[in-house]
N, C-alpha and C positions, 0 to 999 in steps of 0.2 A: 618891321616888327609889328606893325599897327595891322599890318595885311592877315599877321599870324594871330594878332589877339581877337581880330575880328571874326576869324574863322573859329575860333577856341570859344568863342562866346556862343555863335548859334548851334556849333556841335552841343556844345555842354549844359547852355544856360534857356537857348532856345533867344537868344537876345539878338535881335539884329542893327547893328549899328546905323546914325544917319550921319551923324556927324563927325568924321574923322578928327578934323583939328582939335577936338574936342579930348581925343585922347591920344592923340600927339602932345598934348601941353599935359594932361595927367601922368605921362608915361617919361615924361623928358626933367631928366633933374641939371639942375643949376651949370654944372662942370662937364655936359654934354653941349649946354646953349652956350657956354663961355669959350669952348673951342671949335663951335660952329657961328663968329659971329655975324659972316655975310647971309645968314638962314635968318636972320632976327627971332629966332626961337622963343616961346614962350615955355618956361617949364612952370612946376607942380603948386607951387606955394599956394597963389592966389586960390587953386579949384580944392585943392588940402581944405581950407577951409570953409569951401562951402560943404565940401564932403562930412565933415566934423558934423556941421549944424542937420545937414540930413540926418545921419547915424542917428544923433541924440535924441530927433522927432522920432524917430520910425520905430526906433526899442522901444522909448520911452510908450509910445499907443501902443505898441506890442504889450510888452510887459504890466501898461495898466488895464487892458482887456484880459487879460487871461488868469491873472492876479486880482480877482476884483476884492477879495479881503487881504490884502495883503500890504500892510501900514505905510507909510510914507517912506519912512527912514530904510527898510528894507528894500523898498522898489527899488529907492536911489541906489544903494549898498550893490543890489545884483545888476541894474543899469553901469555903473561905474567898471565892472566886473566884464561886463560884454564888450563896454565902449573904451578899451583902453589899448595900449602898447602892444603889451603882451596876446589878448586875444586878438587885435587886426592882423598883427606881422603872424600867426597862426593862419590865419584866414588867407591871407595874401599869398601864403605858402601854396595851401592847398589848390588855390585858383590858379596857381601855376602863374601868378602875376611877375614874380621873379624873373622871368625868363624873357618879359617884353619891356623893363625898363629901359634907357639910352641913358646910358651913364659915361664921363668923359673918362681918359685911359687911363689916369692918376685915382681916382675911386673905383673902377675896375679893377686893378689891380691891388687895392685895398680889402677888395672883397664886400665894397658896399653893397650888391647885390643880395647879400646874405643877412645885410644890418639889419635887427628888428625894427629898429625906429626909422630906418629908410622906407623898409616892408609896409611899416604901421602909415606912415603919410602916402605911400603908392594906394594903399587901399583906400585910404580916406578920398583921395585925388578922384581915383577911376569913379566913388561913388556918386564925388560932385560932377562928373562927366556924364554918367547915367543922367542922374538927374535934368540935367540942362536938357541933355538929348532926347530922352525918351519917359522922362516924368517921374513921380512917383510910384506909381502903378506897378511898374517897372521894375525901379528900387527894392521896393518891399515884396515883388515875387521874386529877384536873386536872393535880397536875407532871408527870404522863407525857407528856401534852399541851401545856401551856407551859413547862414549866420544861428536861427533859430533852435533848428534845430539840436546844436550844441547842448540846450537845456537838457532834451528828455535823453543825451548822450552820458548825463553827472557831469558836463566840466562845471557847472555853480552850484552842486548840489552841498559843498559848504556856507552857500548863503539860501538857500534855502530848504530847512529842516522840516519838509512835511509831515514827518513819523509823530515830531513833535507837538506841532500843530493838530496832529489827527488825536493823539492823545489826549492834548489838553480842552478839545473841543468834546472828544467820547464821555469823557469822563468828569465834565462841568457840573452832570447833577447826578452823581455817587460812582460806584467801580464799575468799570466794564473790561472785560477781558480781549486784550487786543493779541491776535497774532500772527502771524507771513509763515507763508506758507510756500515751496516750491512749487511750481507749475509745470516747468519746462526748462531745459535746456537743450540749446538747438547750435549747430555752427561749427566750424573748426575749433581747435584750440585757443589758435591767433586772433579767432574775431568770434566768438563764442558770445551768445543773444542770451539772455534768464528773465525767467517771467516769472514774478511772484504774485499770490493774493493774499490781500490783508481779512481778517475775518475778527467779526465782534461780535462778543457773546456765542459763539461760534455761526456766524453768520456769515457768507462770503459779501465784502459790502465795495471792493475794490482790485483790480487786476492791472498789473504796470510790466511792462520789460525795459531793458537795461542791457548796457556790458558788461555790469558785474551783478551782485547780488543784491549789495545795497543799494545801487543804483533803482534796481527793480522795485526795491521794498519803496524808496522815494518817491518812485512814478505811483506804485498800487498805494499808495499814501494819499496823494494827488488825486489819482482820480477818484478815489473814497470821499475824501474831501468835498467834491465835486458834486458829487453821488448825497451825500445828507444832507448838504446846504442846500441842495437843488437849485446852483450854478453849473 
């Protein structure tokens, strides 16, 4: 299995592995090593949580460089949001990590493969693998690639309301006329791209795309944003 994730990583990620045992112990849960016990197997728990402590670092820089007005309480709110259950076992999905756990025949047959919270500790595992292996550098060019992105996708775009924020920053000293405009739409149906621009006073001051429309108004919100602070 380690042979096939190795191979899936420099196809996909560009990532090339050094140290195998390394994600043998990420990849191998509890009820695999308990029915291999002449292999003295090490599974996931111990590298789960150095994975944890990476994640937390690497959003947390993330998220306070790109956010540089964006208050405490919130950063935590969309941190908490990236770095959970729900969004890892999402993640773990799409990396196709599913498919290289070693799980013993009683959680196989359970369907643990499929569990989120199994999902959510393989992702944290592999990340504390990277790390050990190949650094941060590393780390933070796969989230650049799966993890980040996700923002300018809307999945947190209910924790962070730029339209809002563009508003209440326009219009601090009297009315300004704010409004989105279509741009573009490009794409099939099924995966269909919209680009909006934001315009004040009828000014164009901001352009965002998105997969949907609001998404789009939230990014041409963003870079407006961006665009008058002169961040």
């Amino acid at each position: 299995m380690i042979i096939g994730l190795s191979k899936m990583l420099k196809d996909n990620y560009g990532i090339e592995i050094k140290n195998y045992d390394l994600y043998d112990e990420a990849f191998t849960h509890a009820s695999y090593a308990n029915e291999h016990p002449k292999e003295h197997l090490k599974y996931y728990e111990r590298i789960e949580f150095l994975g944890d402590a990476v994640m937390q670092l690497c959003v947390s820089e993330y998220l306070f460089k790109r956010y540089p007005n964006l208050p405490e309480g919130k950063l935590s709110r969309l941190r908490a949001a990236m770095v959970c259950e729900d969004s890892f076992s999402k993640f773990a999905k799409e990396c196709h990590f599913d498919e290289y756990i070693r799980l013993g025949k009683g959680e196989e047959k359970a369907d643990a493969r499929n569990r989120p919270s199994l999902l959510c500790d393989i992702f944290e595992a592999f990340m504390g693998a990277l790390y050990l292996d190949l650094g941060k550098d590393v780390v933070v060019s796969f989230i650049t690639k799966v993890v980040f992105p996700k923002l300018d996708m809307g999945w947190f775009d209910h924790l962070l309301d730029h339209k809002t924020e563009l508003q209440e920053f326009l219009q601090q000293d009297g009315d300004c006329k704010i409004e989105y405009k279509s741009v573009a739409e490009e794409g099939p149906d099924n995966a269909k791209k919209y680009t909006m621009a934001v315009y004040a006073d009828g000014k164009k001051i901001g352009q965002g795309t998105g997969t949907s429309k609001k998404n789009a108004e939230q990014q041409a919100a963003y870079a407006a944003l961006k665009a008058v602070r002169g961040n």
